[in-house]
C-alpha positions in Angstrom: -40.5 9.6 -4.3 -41.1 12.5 -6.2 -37.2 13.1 -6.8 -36.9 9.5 -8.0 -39.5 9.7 -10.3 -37.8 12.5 -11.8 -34.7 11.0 -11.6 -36.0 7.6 -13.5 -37.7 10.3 -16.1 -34.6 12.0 -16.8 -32.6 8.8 -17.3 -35.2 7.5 -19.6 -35.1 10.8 -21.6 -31.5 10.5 -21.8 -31.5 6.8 -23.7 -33.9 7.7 -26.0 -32.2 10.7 -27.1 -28.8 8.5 -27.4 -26.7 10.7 -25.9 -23.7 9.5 -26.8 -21.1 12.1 -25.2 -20.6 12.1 -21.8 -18.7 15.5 -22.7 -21.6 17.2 -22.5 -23.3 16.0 -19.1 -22.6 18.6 -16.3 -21.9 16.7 -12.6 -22.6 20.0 -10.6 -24.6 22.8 -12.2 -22.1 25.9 -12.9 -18.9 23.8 -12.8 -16.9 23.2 -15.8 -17.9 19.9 -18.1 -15.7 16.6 -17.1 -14.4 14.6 -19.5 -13.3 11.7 -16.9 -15.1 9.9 -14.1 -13.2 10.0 -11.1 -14.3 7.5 -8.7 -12.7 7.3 -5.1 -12.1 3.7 -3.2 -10.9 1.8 -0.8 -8.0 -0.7 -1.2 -9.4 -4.3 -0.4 -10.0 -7.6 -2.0 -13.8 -6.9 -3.1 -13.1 -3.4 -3.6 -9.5 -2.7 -6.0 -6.2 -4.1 -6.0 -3.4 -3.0 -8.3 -0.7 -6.1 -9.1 1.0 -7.0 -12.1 -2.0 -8.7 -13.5 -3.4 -5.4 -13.4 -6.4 -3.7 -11.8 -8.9 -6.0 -10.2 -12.4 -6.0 -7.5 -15.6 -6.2 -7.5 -15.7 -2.3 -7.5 -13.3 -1.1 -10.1 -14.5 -3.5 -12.4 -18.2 -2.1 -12.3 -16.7 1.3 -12.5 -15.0 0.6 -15.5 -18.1 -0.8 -17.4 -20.0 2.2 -16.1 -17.1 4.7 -17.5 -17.4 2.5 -20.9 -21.2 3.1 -20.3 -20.7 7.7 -20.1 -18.2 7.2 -23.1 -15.3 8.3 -20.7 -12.0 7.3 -19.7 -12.0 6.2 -15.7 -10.0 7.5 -12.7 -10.1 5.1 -10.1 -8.9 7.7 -7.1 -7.6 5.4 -3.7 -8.2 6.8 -0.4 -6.3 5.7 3.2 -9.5 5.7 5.2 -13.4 6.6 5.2 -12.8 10.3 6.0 -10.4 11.4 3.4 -12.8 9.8 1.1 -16.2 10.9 2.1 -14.8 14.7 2.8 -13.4 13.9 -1.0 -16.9 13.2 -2.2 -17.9 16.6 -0.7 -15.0 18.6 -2.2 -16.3 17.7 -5.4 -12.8 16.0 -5.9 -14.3 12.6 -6.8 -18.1 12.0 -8.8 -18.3 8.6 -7.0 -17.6 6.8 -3.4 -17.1 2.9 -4.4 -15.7 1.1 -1.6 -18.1 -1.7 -0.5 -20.3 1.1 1.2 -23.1 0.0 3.1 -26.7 2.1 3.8 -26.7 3.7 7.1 -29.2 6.7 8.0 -25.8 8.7 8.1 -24.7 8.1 5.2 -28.5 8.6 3.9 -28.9 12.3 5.0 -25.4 12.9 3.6 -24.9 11.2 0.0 -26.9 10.3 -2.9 -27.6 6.2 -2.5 -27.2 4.2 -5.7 -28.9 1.4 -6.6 -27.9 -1.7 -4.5 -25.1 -3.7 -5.4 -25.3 -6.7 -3.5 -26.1 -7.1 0.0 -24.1 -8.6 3.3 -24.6 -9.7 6.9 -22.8 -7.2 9.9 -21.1 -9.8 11.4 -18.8 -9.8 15.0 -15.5 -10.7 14.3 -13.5 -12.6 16.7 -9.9 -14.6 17.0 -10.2 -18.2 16.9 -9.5 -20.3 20.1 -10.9 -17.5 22.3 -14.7 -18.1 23.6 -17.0 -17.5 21.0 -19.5 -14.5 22.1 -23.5 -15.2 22.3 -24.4 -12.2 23.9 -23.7 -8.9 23.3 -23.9 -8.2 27.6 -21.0 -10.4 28.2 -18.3 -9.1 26.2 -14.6 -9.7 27.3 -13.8 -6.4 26.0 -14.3 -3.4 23.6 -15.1 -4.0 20.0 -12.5 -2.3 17.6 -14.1 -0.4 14.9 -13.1 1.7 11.9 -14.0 5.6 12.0 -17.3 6.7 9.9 -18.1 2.5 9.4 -21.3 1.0 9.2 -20.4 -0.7 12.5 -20.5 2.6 14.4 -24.4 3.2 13.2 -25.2 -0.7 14.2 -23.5 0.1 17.9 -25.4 3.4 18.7 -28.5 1.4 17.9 -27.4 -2.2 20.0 -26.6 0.1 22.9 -30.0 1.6 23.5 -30.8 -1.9 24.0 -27.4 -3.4 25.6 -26.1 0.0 27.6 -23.1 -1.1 28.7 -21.6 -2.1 25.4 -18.2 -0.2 24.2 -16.6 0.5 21.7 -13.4 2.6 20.2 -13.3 3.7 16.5 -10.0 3.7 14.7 -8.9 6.3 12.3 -5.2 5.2 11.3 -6.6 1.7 10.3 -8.4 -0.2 7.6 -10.5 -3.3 7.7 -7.9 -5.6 6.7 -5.4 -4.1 9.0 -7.8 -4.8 12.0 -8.4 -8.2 10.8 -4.7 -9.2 11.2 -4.8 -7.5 15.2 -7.9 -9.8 16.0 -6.0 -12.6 14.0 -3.1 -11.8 16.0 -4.4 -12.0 19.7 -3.9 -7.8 20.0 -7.6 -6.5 19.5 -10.5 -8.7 21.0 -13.3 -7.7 18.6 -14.2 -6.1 15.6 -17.2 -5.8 12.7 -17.0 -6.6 9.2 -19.8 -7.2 6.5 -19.4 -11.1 5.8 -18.1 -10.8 2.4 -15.1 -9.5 3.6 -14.8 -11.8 6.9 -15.0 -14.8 4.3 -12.3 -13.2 2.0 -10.1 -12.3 4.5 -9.9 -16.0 6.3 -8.1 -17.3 3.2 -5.3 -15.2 4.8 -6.1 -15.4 8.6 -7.8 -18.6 8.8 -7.6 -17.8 12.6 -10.7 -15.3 12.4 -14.2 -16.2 13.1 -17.4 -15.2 13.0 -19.3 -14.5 16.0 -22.7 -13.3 16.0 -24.8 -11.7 12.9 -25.9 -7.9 14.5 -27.4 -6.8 11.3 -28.6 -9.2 8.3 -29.4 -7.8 4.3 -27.8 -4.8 4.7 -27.3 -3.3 1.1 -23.9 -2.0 -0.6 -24.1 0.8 -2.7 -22.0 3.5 -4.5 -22.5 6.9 -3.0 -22.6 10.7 -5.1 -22.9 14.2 -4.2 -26.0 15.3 -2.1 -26.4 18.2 -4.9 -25.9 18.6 -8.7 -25.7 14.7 -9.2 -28.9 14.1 -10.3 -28.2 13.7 -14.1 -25.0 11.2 -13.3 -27.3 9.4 -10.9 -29.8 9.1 -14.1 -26.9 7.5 -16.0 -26.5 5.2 -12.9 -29.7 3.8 -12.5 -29.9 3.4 -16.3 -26.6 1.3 -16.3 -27.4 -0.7 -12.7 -30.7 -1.8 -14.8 -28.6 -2.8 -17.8 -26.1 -5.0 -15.9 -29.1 -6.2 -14.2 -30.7 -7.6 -17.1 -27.9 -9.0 -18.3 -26.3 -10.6 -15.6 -23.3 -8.5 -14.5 -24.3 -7.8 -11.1 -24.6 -12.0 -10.6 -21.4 -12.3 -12.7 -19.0 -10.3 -10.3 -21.0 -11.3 -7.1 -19.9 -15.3 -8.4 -16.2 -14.0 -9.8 -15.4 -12.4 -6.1 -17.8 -13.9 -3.6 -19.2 -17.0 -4.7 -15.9 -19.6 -3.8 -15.3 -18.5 -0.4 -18.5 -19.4 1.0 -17.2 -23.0 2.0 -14.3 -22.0 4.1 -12.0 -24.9 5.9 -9.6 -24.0 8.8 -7.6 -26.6 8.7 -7.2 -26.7 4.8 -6.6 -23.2 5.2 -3.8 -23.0 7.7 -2.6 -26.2 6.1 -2.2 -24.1 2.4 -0.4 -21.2 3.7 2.2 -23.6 5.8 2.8 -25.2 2.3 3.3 -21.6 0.7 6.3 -20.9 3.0 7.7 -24.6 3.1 7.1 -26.4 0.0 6.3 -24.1 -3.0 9.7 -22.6 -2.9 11.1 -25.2 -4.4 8.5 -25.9 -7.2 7.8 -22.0 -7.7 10.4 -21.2 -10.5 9.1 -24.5 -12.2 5.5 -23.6 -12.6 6.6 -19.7 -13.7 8.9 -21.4 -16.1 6.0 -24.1 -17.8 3.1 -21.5 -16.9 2.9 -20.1 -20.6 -0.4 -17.8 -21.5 -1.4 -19.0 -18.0 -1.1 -17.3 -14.7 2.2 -18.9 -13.3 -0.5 -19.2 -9.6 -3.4 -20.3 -11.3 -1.4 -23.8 -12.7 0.1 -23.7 -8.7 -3.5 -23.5 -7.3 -4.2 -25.7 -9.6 -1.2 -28.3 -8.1 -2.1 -27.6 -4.9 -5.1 -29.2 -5.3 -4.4 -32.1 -7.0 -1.1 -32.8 -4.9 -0.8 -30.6 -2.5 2.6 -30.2 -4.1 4.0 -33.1 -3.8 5.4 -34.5 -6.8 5.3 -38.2 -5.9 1.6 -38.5 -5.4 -0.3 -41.7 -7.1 -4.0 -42.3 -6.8 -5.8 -46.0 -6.6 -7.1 -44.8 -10.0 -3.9 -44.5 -11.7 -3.1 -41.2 -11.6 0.8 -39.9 -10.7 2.5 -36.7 -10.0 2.1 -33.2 -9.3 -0.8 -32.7 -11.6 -1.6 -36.2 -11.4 -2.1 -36.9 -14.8 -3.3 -40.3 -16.0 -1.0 -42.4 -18.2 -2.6 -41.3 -21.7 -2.7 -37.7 -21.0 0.8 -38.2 -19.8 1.8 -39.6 -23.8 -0.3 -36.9 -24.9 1.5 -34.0 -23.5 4.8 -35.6 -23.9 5.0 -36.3 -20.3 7.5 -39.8 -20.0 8.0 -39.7 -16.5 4.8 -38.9 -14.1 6.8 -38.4 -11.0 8.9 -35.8 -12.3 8.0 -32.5 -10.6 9.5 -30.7 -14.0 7.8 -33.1 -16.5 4.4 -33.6 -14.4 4.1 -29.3 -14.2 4.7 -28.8 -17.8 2.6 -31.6 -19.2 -0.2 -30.2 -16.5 -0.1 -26.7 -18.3 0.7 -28.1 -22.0 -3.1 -30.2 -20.9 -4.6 -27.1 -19.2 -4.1 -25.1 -22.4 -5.6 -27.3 -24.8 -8.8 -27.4 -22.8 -8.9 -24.3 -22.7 -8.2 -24.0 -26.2 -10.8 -26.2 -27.2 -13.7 -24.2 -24.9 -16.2 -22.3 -27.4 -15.7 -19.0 -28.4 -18.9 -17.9 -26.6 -17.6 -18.3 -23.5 -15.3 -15.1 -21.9 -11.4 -14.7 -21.8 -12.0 -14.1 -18.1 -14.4 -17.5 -17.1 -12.4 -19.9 -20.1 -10.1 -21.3 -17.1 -12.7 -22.1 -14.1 -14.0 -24.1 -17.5 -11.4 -25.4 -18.2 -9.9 -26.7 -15.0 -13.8 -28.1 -14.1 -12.9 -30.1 -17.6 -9.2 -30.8 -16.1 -11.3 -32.4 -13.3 -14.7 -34.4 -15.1 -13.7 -33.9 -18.3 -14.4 -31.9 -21.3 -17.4 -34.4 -22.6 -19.3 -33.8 -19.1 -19.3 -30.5 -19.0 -20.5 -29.6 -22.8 -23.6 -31.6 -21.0 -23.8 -29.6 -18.3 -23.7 -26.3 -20.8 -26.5 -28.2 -22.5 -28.8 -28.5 -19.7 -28.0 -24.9 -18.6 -29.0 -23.4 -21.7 -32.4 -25.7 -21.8 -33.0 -24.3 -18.6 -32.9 -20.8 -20.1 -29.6 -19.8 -18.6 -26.2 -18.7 -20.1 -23.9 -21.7 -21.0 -20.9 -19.4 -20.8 -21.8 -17.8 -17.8 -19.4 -20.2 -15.0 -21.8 -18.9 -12.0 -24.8 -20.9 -14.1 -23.1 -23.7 -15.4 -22.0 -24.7 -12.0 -25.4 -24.6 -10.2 -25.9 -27.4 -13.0 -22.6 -29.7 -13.0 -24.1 -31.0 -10.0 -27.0 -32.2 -11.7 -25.2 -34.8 -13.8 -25.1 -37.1 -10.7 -29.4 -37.2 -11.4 -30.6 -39.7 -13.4 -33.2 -37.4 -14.2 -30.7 -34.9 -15.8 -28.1 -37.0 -17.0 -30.1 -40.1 -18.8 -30.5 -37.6 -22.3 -26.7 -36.3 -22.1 -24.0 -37.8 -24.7 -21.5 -38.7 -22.1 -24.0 -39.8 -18.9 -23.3 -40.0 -15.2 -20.6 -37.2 -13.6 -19.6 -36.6 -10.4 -20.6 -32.5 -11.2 -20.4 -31.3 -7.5 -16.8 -32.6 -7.2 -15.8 -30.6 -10.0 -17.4 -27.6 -8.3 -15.9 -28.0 -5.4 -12.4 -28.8 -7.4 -13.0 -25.4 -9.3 -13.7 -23.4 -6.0 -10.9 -24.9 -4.0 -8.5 -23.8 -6.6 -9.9 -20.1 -6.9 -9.6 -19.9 -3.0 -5.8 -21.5 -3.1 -5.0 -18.6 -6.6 -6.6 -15.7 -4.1 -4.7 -16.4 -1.3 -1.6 -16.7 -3.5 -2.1 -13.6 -5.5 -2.1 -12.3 -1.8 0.5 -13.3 -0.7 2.5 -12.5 -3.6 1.3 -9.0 -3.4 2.7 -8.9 0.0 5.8 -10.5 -1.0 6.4 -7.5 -3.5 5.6 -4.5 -0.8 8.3 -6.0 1.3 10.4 -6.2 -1.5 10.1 -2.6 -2.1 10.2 -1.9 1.5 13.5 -3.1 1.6 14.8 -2.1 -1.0 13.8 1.9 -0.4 15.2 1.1 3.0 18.5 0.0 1.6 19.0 2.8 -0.6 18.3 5.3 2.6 21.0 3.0 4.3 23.4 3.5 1.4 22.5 7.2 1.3 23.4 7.9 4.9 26.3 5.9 4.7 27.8 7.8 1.6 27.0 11.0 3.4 28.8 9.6 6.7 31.9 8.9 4.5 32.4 12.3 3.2 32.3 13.9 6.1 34.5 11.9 7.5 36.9 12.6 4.8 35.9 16.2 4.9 35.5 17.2 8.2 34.7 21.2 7.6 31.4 19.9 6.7 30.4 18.5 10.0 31.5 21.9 11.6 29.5 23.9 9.4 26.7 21.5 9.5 26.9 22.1 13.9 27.4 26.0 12.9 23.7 26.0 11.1 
């Protein structure tokens, strides 16, 4: 307590004074200044991605407002597994562990714990189709488990109570990799924090969640045992700053909040379309996407079509997008059921809503906006901003303005709007569905491009070999010499 205290001192001192330089902050005593904050991770979803829409997760993006926060450019450091990167922490080759850490006691006597993120469930992960396991004693077989994991604390303490329950850890793994194997029928069991399990079943709808072995447990960032007492100032400063001005709830909506409704069969049904039907549509929505992400106007088909361009509604809407007949004229769009015409009017529409969206609101939220308007219209939800702001919340902020679009099917709520009655939790549920279908995309596009490369190293080693097969075959000294060595 006392350490904290002068922790929470120290921080304080540091505001007032403005220190504006994070040049001349010292990590470790006796070490030279840094200039950069390094921070070490963990490749994942929720944690950072690298694509060609740049860098992305729930973890790089709070280190990059934290390195905006010291005034200093950010290193964001990725690691193959939980050893190399703790072990990294101790070399003093990284200032900061963020890779959806949780507490353990562990980890506690090790690190320096930051303030807590968010927190998740320690869930049993199991395949699908296999019986579901209630109890811990009957087990069909060991749980699979990554090296140095939160899981490994949670078993030591279940098998005081449940001795015969086994376990192997894995060191050549990661989370996602022993996600597929359960997916896959080759592992039985494993543990994840449910965040993760609920991310990951947009990909392998096949996993399932068995029983909860540890509820609330908190995520945090971890630093140096020693000599981080001024950067953990600068922490706890900036956690209570995103705090207050609701960053923390921001990113905890932008990565976590869609998945929570997860469908198997919509799932499975999604990624069958990905490899059967959007290969014939994909060059048409990259071609019409414009400013938009070419997979955020196919979500965005998905959903209203599942792809198929001759779709029609008892409410008179056609096509793809399924546009209605004046939006249609509007956008220039003559014939509805033309996959071509229905995808570019679609985006041509898309734009101008978000186009019309007030300034106020962020170049990163302006689409779930604009597709909820796509969905109940533009009118409705400028009410539903209304109401959210009378209620003292942000208007621009999607993770409040969709706790209230449901509201507008109250009378209560919607008797004093300009444009009445909407069908709010629709367009929620709309907006979600289509940030689950653009994840799972992004994904699998991601995927698509590592095999790409794959091959194409693979090719060049081919082509390599081969052009040194050929010359010795014309020069056959060169194998003799090459047998001499």
């Amino acid at each position: 307590m006392t350490k904290l205290l002068a922790i929470i001192s120290l921080s304080l001192l540091l505001t007032a004074c403005k220190q504006a330089s994070f040049e001349a902050t010292e990590f470790v005593e006796n070490t030279p200044t840094r200039t950069v904050l390094k921070v070490g991770t963990l490749y994942g979803s929720q944690t950072y991605l690298t694509s060609d829409q740049g860098e992305s997760g729930f973890d790089y993006e709070m280190a990059a407002k934290f390195a905006k926060h010291l005034d200093v450019p950010l290193e964001m450091i990725p690691y193959t597994n939980r050893q190399q990167l703790f072990e990294a922490l101790r070399n003093n080759d990284i200032d900061i562990v963020a890779a959806a850490i949780t507490t353990t006691q562990n980890r506690r006597e090790q690190f320096l714990l930051g303030p807590t993120l968010y927190e998740v469930n320690q869930v049993l992960v199991y395949k699908s189709g296999s019986v579901k396991p209630r109890n811990l004693d009957n087990l069909l077989g060991d749980i699979s488990v990554i090296a140095e994991s939160f899981a490994v604390d949670t078993l030591f303490k279940l098998k005081q109570s449940h001795p015969n329950l086994k376990w192997q850890q894995v060191y050549d793994k990661d989370n996602e990799e022993l996600f597929s194997l359960v997916a896959a029928g080759e592992l039985l069991y494993t543990i994840a924090d449910s965040n993760s399990l609920l991310i990951n079943q947009r990909y392998l709808p096949e996993l399932r969640e068995g029983m909860v072995l540890n509820e609330k447990t908190d995520v945090v960032w971890l630093l140096q045992p020693t000599g981080s007492d001024v950067l953990m100032g600068s922490l706890l400063s900036f956690w209570h700053q995103q705090k207050r001005n609701g960053t923390l709830e921001h990113l905890n909506e932008k990565y976590f909040g869609h998945v929570k409704r997860f469908d198997y069969v919509d799932t499975r049904a999604f990624i069958r379309a990905i490899d059967n039907v959007l290969p014939e549509y994909q060059a048409l929505f990259e071609k019409h996407a414009g400013e938009l992400d070419w997979r955020k106007l196919a979500a965005a088909g998905y959903q209203e079509s599942h792809w198929n361009p001759k779709a029609r509604s008892p409410t008179g809407v056609r096509g793809m997008m399924m546009l209605t007949q004046p939006t249609a004229s509007s956008v220039g769009v003559d014939n509805r059921l033309d996959a071509e015409q229905s995808i570019r009017g679609g985006a041509i529409y898309l734009q101008k809503m978000i186009d019309r969206l007030p300034d106020s609101i962020p170049d990163s939220q302006r689409i779930w906006f604009a597709l909820a308007s796509y969905n109940v219209g533009l009118g409705h939800v400028e009410d539903a901003r209304k109401i959210t702001q009378g209620m003292g919340k942000d208007p621009s902020a999607w993770r409040d303005v969709k706790q209230v679009l449901p509201l507008l099917q109250q009378r209560k709520y919607y008797k004093g709007t300009r444009y009445g009655y909407a069908r709010g939790s629709e367009a929620v549920h709309y907006v979600d569905n289509i940030r689950r279908y653009y994840d799972t995309l992004v994904w699998v596009d991601n995927q698509s491009r590592q095999m790409e490369s794959i091959d194409e190293n693979l090719e060049e080693e081919i082509a390599e070999n081969t052009d040194e097969l050929i010359d010795d075959i014309d020069n056959p000294e060169n194998i003799v010499q090459s047998a001499a060595q």
